[in-house]
ROKOL-691497 format. One record per residue: residue in three letters; x, y, z of N, C-alpha, C in turn. Coordinates in steps of 0.001 Angstrom, whole numbers, plus 500000, padded with zeros to 6 digits. Example, Ala and Ser with C-alpha at 12.3 -4.5 7.8 and 13.67 -1.06 7.14 Angstrom:
BEGIN
ALA513190494310507800512300495500507800513200496700507800 SER512850497750507080513670498940507140512900500030507870 
***
This chain:
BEGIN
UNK486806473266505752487983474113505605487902475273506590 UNK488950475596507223488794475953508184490046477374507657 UNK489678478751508378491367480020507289490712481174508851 UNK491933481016508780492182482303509837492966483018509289 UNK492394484580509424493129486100508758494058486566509436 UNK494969487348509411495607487656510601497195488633510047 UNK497671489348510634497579489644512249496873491192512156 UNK497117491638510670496492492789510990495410493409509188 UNK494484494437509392493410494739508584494162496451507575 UNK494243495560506328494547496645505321493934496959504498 UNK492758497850504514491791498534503124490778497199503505 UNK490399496972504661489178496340504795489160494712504074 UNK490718494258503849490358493344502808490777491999503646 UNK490585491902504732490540490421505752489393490032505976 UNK488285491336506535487131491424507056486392491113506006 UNK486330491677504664485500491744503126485545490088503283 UNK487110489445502872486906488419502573486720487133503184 UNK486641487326504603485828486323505446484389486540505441 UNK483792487459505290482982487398505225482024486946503896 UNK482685487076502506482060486125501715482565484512501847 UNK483644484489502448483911483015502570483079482400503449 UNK482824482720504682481856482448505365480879481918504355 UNK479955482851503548478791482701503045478849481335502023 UNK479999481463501521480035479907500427480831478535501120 UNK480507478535502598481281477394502919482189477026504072 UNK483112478530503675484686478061504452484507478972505898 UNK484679478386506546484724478608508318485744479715508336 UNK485702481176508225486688481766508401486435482876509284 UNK487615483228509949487283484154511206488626485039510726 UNK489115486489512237489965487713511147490630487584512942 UNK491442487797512941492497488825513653493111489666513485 UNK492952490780514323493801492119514387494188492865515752 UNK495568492949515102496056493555516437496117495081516517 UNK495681495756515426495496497263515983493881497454515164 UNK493291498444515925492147499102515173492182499995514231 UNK493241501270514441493492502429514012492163503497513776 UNK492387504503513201491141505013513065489943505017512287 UNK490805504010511439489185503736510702488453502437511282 UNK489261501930512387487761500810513113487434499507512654 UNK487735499112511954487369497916511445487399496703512342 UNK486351496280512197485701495460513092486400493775512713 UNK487445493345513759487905491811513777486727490762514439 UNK487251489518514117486296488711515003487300488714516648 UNK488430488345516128489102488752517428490315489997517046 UNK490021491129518026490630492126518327491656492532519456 UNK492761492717518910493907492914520429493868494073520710 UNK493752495196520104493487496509520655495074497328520955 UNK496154496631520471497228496947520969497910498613520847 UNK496641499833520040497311500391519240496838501336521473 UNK496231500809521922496099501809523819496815501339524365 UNK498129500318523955499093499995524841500196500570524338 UNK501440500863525252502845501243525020503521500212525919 UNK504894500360525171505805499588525722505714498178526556 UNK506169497724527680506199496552528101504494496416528208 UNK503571497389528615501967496387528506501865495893526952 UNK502089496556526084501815495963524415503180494882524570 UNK504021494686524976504513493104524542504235492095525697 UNK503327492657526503503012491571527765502246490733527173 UNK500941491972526601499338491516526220499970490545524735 UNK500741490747524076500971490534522648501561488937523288 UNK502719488720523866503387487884524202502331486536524738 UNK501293487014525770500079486171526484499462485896525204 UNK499101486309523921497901486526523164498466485208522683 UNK499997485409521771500870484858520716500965483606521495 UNK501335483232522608501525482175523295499994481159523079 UNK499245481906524022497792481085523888497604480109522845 UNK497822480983521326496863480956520279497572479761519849 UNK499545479833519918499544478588518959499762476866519912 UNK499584477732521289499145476513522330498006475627521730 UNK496782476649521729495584475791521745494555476337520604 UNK494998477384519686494435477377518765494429477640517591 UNK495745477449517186496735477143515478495713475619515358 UNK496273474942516334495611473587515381494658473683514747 UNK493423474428515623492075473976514518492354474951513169 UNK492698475646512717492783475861511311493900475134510001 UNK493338475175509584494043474961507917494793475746507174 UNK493976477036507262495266478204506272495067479130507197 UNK496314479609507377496978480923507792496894481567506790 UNK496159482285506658496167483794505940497246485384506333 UNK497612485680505755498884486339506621498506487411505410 UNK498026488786506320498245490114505830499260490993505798 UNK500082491889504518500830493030505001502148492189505508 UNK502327491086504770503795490878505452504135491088506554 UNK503073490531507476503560490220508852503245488966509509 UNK503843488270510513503432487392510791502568487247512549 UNK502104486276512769501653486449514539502531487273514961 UNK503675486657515304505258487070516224505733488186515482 UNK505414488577514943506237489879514344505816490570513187 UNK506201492020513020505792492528511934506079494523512197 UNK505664494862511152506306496289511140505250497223510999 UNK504090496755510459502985498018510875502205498409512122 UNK501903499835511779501482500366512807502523500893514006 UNK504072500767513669504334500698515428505198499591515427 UNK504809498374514369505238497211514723505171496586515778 UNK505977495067516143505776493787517072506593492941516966 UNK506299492391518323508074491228517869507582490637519181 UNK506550489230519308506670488710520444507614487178520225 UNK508492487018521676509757486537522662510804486807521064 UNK511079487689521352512505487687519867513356486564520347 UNK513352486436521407514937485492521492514613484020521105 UNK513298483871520412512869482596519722513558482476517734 UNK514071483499518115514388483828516273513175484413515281 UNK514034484850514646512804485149513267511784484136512877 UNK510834484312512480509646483478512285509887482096512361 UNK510028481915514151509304480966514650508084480570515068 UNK507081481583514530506084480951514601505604480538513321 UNK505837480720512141505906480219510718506382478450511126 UNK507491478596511297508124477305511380507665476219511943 UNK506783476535513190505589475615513952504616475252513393 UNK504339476272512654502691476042511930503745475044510939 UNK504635475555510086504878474452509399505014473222509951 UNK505167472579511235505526471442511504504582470985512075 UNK503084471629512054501891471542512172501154470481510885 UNK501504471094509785501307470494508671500400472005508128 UNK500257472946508524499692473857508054499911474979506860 UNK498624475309505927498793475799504933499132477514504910 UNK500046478221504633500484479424504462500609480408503500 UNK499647481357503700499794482106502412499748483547502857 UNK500202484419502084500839485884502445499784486757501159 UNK499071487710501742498612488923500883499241489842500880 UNK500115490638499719500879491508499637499788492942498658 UNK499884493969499597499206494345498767499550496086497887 UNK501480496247498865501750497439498379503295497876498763 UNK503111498666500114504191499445500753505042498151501445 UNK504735497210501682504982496177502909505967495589501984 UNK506071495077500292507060494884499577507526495730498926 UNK506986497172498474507393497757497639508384498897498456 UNK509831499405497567510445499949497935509616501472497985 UNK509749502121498805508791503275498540509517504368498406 UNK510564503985497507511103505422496617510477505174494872 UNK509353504201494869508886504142493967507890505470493568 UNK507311505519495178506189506445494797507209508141494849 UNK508078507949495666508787509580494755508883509886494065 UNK509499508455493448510155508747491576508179509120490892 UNK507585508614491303506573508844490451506210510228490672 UNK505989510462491940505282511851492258506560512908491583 UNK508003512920491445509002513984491025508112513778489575 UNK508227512630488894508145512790487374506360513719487038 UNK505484513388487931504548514088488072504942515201488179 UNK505509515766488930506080517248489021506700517979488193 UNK507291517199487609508818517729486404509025516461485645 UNK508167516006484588507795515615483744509132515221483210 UNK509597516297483111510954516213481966512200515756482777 UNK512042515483483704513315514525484984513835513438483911 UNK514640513126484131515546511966483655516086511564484831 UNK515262510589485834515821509918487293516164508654487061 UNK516663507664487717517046506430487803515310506115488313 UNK515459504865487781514295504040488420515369503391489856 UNK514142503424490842514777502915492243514850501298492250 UNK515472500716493121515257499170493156514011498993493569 UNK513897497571493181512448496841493838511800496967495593 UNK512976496443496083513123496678497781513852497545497970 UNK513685497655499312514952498461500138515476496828500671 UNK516951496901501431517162496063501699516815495197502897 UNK516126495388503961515605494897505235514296494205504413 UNK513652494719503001512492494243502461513150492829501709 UNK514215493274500770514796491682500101515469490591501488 UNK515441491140502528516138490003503429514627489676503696 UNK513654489953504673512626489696504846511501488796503912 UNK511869489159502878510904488247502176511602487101501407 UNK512726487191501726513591485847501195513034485083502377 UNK512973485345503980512943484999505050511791484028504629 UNK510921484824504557509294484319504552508716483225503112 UNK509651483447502307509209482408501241509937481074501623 UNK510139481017502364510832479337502932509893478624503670 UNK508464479609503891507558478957504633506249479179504195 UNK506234480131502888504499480349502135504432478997501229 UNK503174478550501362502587478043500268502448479023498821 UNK502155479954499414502031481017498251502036482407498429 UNK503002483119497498502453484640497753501096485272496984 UNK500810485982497378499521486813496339499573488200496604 UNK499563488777495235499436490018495164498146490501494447 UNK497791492329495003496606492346494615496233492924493038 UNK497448492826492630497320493603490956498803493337490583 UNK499007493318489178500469493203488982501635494156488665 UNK500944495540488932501737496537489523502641495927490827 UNK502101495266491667502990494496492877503937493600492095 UNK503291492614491535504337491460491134505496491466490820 UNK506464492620490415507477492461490160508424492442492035 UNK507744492844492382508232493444493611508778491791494857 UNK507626491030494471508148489487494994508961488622494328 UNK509682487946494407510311486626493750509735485991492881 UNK508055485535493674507144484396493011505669484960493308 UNK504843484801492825503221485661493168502194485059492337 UNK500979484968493130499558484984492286499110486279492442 UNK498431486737491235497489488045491421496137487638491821 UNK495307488147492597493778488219493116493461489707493196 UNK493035490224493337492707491642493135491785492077494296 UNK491991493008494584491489493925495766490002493105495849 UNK489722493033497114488215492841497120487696494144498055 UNK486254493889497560485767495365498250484144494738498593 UNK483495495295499580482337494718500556481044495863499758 UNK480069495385498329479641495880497643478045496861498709 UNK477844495900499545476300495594500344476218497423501052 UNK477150497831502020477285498881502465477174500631501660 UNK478177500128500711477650501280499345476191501140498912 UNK475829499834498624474938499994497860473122500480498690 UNK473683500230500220472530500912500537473069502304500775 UNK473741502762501080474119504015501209473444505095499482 UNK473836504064498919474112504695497225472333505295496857 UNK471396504410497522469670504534497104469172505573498024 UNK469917506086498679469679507314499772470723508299499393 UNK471558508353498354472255509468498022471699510542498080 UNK471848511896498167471110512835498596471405514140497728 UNK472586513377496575472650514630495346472823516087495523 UNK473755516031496400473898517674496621474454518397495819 UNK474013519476495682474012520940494859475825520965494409 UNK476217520972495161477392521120495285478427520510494347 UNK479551520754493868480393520032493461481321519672494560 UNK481354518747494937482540518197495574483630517299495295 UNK485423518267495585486460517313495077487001516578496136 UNK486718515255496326486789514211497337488442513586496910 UNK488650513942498454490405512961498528490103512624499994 UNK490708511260499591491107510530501574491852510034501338 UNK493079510099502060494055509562501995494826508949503500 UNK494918507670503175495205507143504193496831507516504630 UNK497472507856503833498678508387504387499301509941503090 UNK499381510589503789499411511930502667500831511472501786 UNK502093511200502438503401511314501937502799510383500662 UNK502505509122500988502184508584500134500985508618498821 UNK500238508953499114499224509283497914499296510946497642 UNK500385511333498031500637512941497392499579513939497674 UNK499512513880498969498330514664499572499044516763498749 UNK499931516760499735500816517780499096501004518374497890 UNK500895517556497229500522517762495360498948518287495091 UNK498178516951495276497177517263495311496270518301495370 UNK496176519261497435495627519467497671495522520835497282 UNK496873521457496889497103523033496250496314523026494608 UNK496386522027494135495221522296492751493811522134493157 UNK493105521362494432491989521404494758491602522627494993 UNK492654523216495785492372525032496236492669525388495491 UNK493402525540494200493028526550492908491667526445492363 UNK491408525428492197490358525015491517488432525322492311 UNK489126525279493766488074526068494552488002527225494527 UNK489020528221494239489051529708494456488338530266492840 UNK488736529489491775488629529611490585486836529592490543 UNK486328528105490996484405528296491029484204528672492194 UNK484404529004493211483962529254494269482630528426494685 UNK481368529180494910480779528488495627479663527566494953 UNK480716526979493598479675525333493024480745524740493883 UNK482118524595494532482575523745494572482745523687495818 UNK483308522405496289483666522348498206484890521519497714 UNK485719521197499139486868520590498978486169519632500216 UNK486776517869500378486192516929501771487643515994500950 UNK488252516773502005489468515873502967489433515259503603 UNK489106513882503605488682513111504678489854512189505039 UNK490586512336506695491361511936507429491086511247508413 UNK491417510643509197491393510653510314490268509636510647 UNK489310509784509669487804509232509902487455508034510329 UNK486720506873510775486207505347511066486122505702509264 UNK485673504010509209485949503963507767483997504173507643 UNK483535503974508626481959504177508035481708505484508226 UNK481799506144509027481392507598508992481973508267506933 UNK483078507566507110483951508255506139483013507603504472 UNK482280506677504376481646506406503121480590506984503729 UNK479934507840504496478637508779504362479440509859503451 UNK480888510195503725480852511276502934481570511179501399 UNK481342510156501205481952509579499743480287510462498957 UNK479168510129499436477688510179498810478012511924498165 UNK477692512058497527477234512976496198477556513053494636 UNK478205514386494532478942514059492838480361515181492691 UNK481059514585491790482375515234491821483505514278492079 UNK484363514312490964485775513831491430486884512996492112 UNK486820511965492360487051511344493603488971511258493237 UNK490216512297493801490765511900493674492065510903494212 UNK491949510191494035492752508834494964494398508776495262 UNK495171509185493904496736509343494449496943509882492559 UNK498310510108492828498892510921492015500527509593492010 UNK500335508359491922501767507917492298501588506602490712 UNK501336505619491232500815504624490127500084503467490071 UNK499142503299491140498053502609490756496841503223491662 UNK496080502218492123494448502846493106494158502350493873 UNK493442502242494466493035501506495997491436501636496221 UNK491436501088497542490175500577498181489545502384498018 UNK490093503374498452489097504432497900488343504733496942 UNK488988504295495708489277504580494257487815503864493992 UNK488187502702494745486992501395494171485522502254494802 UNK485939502602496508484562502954496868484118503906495751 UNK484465505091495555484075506627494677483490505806493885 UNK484129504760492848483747504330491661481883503472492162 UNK482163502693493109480953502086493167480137503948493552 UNK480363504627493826478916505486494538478912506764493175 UNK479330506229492080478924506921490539480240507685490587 UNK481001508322491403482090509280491085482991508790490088 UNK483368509899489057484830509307488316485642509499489079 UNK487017508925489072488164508723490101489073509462489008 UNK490484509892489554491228510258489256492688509912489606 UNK493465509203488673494666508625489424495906508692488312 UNK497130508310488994498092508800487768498746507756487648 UNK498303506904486091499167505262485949499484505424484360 UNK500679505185484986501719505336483543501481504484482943 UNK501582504331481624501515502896480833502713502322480979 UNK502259501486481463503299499565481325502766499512483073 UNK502106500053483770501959500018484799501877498549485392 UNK500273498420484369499746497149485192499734496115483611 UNK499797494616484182499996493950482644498894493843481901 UNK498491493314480869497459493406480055496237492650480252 UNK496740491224481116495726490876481174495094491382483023 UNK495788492187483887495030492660484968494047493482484542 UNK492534492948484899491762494311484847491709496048485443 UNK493058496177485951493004497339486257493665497946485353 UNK493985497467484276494750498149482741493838498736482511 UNK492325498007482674491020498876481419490105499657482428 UNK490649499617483673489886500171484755489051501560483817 UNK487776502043484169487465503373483539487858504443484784 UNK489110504691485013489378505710485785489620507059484563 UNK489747508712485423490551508966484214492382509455485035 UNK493251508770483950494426508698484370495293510097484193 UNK495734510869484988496924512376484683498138512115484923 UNK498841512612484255500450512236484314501154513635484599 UNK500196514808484881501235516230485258500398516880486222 UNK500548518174486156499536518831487295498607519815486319 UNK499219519917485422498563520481484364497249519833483837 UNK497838518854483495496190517514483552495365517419484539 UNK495813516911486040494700517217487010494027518309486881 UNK494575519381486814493958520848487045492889520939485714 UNK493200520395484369492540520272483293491314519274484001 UNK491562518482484067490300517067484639489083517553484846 UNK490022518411486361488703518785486941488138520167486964 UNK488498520790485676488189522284484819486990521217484142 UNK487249520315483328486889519702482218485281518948482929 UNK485365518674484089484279518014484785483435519025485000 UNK483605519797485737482901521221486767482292521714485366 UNK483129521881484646482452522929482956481347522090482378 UNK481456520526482685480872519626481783481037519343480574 UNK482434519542480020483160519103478939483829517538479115 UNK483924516925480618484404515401480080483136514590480852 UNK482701513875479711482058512854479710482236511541480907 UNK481787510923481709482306509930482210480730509299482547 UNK480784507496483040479247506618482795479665505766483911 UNK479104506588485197478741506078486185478412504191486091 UNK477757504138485326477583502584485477478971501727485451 UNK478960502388484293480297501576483562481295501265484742 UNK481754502243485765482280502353486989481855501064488154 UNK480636501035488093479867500664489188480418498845488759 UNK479884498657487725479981497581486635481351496950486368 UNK482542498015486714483772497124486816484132497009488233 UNK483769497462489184484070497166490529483063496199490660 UNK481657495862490442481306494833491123481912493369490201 UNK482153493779488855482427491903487834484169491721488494 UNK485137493109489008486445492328488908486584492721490632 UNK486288493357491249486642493379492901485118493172493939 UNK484043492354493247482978492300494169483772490921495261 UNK482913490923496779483589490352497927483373489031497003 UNK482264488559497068481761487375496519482387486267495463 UNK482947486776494545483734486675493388485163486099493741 UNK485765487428494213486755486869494720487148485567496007 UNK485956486148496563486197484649497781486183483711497462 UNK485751483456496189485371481552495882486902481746494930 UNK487516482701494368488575482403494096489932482137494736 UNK490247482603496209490538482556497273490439480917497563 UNK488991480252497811488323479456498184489288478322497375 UNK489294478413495961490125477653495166491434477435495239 UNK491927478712495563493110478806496192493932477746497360 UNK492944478274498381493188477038499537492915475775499350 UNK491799475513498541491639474129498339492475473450497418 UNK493289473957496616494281473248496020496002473013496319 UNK495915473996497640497012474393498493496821473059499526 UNK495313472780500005495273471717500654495499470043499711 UNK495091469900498456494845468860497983496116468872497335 UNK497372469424497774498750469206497097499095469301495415 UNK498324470169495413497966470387493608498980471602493408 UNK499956471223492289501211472372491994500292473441491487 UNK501456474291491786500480475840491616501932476338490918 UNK501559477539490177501984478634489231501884479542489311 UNK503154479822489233503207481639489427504134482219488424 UNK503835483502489145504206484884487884505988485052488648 UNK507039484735487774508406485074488418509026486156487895 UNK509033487001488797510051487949488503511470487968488728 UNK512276487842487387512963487893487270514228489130487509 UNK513603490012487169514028491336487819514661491744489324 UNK513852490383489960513243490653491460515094489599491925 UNK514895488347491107516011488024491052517462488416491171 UNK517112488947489967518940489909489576519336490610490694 UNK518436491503491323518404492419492226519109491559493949 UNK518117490971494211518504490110494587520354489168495309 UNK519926488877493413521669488112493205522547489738493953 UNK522466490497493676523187491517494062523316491585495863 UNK522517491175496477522410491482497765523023490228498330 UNK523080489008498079523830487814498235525022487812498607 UNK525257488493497019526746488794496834527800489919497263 UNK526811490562498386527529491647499487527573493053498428 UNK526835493188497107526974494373496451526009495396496843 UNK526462496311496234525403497751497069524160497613495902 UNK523291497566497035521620497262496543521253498445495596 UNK521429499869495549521071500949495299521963501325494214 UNK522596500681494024523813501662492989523194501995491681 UNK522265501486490708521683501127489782520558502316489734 UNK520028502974490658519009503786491025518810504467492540 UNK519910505118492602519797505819493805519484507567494224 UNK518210507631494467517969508950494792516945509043496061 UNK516233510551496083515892510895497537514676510176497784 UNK514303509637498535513189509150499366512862510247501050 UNK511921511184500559511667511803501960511131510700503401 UNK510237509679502731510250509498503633510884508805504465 UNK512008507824504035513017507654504513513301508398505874 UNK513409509429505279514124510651506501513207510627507722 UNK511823510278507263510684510243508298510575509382509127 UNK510637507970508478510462506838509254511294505837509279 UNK512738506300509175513872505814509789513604503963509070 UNK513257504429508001513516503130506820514759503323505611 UNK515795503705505932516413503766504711517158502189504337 UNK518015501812503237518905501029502706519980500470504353 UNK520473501354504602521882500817505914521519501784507182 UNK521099502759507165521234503275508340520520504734508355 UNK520391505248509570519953506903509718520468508020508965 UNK521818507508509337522893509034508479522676508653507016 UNK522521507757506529522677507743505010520958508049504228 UNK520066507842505243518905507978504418518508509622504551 UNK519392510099505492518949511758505697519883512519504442 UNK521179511635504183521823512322503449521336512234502196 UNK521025510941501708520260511177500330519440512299500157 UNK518377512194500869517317513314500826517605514342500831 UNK518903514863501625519174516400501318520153516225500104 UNK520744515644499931521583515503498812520462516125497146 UNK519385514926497194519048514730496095517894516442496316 UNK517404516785497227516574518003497486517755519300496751 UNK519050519434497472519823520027497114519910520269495262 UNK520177519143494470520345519045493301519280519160492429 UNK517694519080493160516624518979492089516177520602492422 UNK516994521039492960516719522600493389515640523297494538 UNK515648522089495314514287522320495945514997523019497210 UNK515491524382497316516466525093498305515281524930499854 UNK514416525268499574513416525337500744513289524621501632 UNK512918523013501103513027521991501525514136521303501985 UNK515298521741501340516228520916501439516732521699502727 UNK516288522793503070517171523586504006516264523101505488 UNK515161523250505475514069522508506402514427521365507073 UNK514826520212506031515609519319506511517081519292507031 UNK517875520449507156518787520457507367518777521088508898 UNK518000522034508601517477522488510198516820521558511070 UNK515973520474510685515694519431511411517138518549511854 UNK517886518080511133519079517212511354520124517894512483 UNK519856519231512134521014520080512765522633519782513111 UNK522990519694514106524727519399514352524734517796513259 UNK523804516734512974523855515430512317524673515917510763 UNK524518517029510539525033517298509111526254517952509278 UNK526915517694510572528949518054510409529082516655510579 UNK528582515722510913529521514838511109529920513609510001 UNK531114513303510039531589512958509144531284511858508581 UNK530834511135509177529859510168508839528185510626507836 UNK528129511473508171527134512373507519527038512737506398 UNK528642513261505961529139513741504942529497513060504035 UNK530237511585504510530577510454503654529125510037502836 UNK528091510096503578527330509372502521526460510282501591 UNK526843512100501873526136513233501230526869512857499995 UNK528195512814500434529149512925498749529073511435498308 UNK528519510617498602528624509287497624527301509463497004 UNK526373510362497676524820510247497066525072511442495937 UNK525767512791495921525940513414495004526742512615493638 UNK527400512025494047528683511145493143527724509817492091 UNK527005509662493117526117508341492226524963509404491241 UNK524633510289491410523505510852490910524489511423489625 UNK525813512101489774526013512938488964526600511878487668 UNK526914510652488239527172509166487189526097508362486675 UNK524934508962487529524007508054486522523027508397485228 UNK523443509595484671523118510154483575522449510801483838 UNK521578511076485375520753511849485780520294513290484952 UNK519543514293484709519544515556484480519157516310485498 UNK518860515723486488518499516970488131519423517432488941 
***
């Protein structure tokens, strides 16, 4: 059996899991087309993130050509990370090699290859990400009465309608995702145990309390929230405590500084990640904010031993409650659910099963969301995707991802900033947009975003 990873490396989990597959059997190698700054090491690497413009679609175009010339055939499964494919995809910068071949034509080859296809979904890439607003506002102001947002945005429900015409299977890594696809298996994060654990016998136990956050993208894991209770909470003990913000970092430099004791906190939105897992393997309690009904009953990240906050009042309690030595938490116990439900090993032979029954034409079962459906049926049928749950998404405004267009995702955001009273912000953004907020086009979609909010029972 032969599985190539590809096209690009999210939370280390292409590299983790070729490399236990390797060990039980299956011939598997990784591709990636950017490094970024945490480094992670492909078997083959394109490096595309030192090219701009026509050199990154020269090198991309030569790469994409080669590979399914003369070396798609020798594999069996396409492994496909992050909802992207060879020819195309949206992280980092995104890619799109010869567009004028159509949308995933290179899916369509491998299919006529006879080749097996499967997609790891593991977050932002399906999920609409006015999910994590609505979470971080209700974190904020508890007492909000917001619409829940849709599943996708809409470029996400066209896209992955696209792509299920050619997976063998989707997989997601917890079932916090699952509603978010059509059809899904859950497998769960894997994480590379060997690296902690020598790191972990040389821990060096410093004096110190340290409150550990890394965050791979701030908007998203609520760096902003976060980091103003870390600095209360530093000014409050002073010098038991330190603050290690770790940005920017290779991902190995960055687990030297996972090593001591204190806090590890991971996001403030609704579930955890590859950080969460490291802290937990190197004894830290983690800290994260998951609402109940989050994850289903039988995912082990329901009983995860994190401890979970739902305000800022709670964080700030947590880690009063730690530093004082009033909350209890058992390092093992930690260590002990990351290696029985996300060790590399474990999961690869489940993976392993995966493909091998994908190859031996054996029906497979999945989790359907129905939800995912309805939503859906709505977009078919030329209806407005958002009407049901429409409010601000900042980052929208940032990265020129909204529902239809530029003017409408800037207007939400000031719209909905405007109404939740956030004058500061909302004016910031208005000074960024500048002359964009007379025009009338501008305005049309300020007053349909005030009009939907003030009809949907909202209280902000």
């Amino acid at each position: 059996m032969k599985v190539i990873h590809l096209p690009v490396i999210i939370a280390n989990n292409s590299v983790v899991l070729s490399k236990y597959l390797n060990r039980i059997g299956v011939d598997s190698k990784t591709i990636s087309y950017f490094r970024t700054w945490l480094n992670y090491e492909a078997d083959i690497s394109i490096d595309l993130d030192k090219l701009n413009g026509d050199q990154r679609q020269e090198k991309l175009a030569n790469f994409v050509d080669d590979f399914m010339k003369h070396e798609a055939k020798k594999y069996d499964i396409f492994h496909f990370h992050f909802l992207g494919t060879l020819a195309s995809g949206s992280s980092f910068g995104g890619w799109n090699a010869f567009p004028e071949r159509g949308p995933a034509w290179d899916l369509e080859a491998l299919k006529r290859m006879g080749k097996k296809i499967v997609f790891y979904c593991v977050g932002s890439e399906i999920r609409n990400n006015s999910k994590i607003i609505y979470n971080q506002l209700k974190f904020l102001l508890p007492e909000l009465d917001i619409p829940a947002p849709p599943l996708n945005r809409l470029e996400q429900y066209q896209k992955i309608w696209l792509l299920t015409k050619y997976a063998d299977a989707l997989v997601c890594g917890d079932s916090e995702t699952q509603p978010h696809l059509p059809f899904s298996k859950m497998i769960l994060h894997p994480i590379d145990l060997e690296p902690l654990d020598s790191r972990q016998k040389d821990n060096p136990g410093l004096e110190k309390i340290s409150l550990l956050h890394a965050p791979s993208n701030n908007l998203y894991k609520g760096t902003d929230i976060i980091h103003p209770v870390m600095e209360k909470i530093k000014s409050e003990y002073t010098d038991r405590v330190e603050i290690r913000l770790i940005q920017n970092v290779a991902h190995d430099k960055a687990l030297e500084l996972y090593r001591g004791h204190g806090p590890a906190i991971d996001q403030i939105n609704m579930s955890f990640g590859l950080f969460a897992l490291e802290a937990m393997a190197f004894g830290r309690p983690v800290i994260c904010s998951v609402r109940p009904g989050t994850f289903s009953p039988d995912d082990p990240k329901a009983s995860a031993p994190i401890w979970s906050v739902l305000t800022m009042q709670e964080l700030e309690t947590a880690l009063r409650e730690y530093i004082d030595g009033r909350r209890d938490y058992d390092p093992e116990s930690m260590r002990t659910y990351v290696r029985e439900h996300h060790g590399g090993e474990a999961l690869a032979r489940q993976w392993k099963d995966l493909y091998q029954s994908l190859l031996d034409g054996e029906r497979q079962y999945f989790y359907i969301s129905q939800k995912w459906y309805e939503e859906f049926d709505r977009v078919i049928r030329g209806q407005v995707v958002d009407q049901a749950g429409y409010y601000h998404l900042a980052s929208e405004c940032q990265m020129a991802q909204g529902l239809y267009d530029n003017f409408e995702m800037s207007a939400k955001a000031l719209a909905a900033l405007n109404m939740a009273g956030q004058r500061e912000r909302a004016g910031q953004i208005k000074a960024q947009l500048d002359a964009a907020v007379y025009d009338s086009k501008f305005r049309r979609h300020y007053d349909r975003a005030v009009n939907i909010w003030q009809n949907s029972g909202s209280s902000i």
